[in-house]
Structures are given as C-alpha cells and as structure tokens.
C-alpha positions in Angstrom: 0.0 0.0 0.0 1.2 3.5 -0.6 -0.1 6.5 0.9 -0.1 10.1 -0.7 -0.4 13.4 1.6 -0.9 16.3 -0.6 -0.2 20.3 0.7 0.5 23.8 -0.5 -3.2 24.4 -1.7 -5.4 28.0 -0.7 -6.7 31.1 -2.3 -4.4 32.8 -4.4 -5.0 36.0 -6.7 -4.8 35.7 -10.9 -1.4 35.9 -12.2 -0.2 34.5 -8.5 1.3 31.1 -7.5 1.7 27.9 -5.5 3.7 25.2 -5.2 2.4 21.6 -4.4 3.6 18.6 -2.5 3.0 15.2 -2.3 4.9 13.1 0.2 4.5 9.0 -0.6 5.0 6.8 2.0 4.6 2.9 2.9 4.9 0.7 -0.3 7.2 3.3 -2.2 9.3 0.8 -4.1 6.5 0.2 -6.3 5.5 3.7 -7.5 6.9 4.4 -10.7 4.8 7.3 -12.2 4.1 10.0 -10.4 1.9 12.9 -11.4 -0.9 15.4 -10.5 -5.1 15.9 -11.4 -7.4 17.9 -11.1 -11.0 18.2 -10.8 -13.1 21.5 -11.0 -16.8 21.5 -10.0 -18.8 19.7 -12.4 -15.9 18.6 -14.5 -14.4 15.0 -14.3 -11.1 14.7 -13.0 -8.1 15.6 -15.5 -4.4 15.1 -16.1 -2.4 17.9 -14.9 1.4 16.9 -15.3 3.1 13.4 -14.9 6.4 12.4 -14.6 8.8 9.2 -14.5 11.5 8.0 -12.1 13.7 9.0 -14.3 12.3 12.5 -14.9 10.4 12.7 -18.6 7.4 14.6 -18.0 4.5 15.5 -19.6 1.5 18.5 -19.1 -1.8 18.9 -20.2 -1.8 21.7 -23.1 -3.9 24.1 -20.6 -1.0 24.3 -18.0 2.0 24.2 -20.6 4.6 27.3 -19.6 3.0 27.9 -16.6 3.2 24.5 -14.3 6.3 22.4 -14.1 6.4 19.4 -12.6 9.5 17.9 -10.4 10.1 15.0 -8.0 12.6 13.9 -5.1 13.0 10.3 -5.5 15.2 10.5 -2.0 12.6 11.8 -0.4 9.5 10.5 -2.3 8.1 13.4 -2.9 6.6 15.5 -6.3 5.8 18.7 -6.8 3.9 20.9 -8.8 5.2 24.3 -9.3 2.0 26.3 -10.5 2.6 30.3 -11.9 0.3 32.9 -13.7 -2.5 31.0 -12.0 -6.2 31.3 -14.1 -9.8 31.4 -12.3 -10.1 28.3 -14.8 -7.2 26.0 -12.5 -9.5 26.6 -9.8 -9.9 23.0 -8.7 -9.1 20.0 -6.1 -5.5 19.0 -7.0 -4.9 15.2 -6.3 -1.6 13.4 -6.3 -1.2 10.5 -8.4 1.2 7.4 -8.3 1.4 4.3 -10.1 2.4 1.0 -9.9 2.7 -0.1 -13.6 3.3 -3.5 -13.0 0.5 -4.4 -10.9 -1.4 -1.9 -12.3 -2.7 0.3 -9.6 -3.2 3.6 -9.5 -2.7 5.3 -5.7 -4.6 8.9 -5.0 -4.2 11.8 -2.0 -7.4 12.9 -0.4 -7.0 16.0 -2.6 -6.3 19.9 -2.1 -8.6 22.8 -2.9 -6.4 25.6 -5.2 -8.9 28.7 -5.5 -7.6 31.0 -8.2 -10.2 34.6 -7.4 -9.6 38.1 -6.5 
C-alpha cells in the first residue's frame, strides 16, 4: 500500500502562484509514475502533469509554460510548481502514483487551489 499526503493548496489572486507537494509513503518501491489531477466543479477529474523516475514529463496543453512538474526520488516526494494561476485551474488537485506493474493507481485525499480576487 502507498499513501499520498498532498499540501500547498489556498486562495491565491490571478497571475499568482503555489507550489504543491506530495509526500509517498509505505509501499514506495512500487510507484513508478508519479503525477498530478485535477477536478473542478462539475468537470471529471483531469491530467495535470506526470512524470517518470527518471524524470520525462509531460502536461496537459492548458498548463504548458506555466506548471512544471519535479520529484525527489530520495525523499519521495513530487511537486507541482503552478505560476500565472487562471480562475479556470480553480480545482481539487490530487496526487497520483502508479504501480505499472500491478497496475494500480494510488490517490491523495485532494487539495482545494482557488484562483479569485
């Protein structure tokens, strides 16, 4: 089993920005993917940014040039560094990890980024 904690989230302004964390424990050794969600109200939940152990990533085309995506595979942790912030990322950002080779995806509980003046 492998647990996700996800922080970093709140209200920021338009044109602001956050940074995310997600800290992995217990079954680490079989996360290989890693990556980040999101679900607004009334949308179904979406692929923010992924990345592999070894550091290829890839972003939704809504979120190119503003998020990046990194990870700390000493400290099992990804991050999701999120600038010029739009009302429209206003969502519940959830973690993500996967175990390819059993084929099971792993989720945080979620947290709330509000993008508003």
């Amino acid at each position: 089993q492998v647990h996700l904690v996800e922080s970093g989230g709140g209200l920021v302004q338009p044109g602001g920005s956050l940074r995310l964390s997600c800290a992995a424990s217990g079954s680490i050794f079989r996360i290989n993917d890693m990556g980040w969600y999101r679900q607004a109200p009334g949308k179904e939940r979406e692929l923010v940014a992924r990345i592999t152990v070894g550091g290829s990533t890839n972003y939704a085309d809504s979120v190119k040039g503003r998020f990046t995506i990194s990870r700390d595979n000493a400290k099992n942790t990804v991050f999701l560094q999120m600038n010029s912030l739009k009302s429209e990322d206003t969502a519940v950002y959830y973690c993500n990890a996967k175990d390819i080779q059993h084929d099971i995806d792993y989720w945080g509980k979620g947290t709330l980024v509000t993008v508003s003046s």
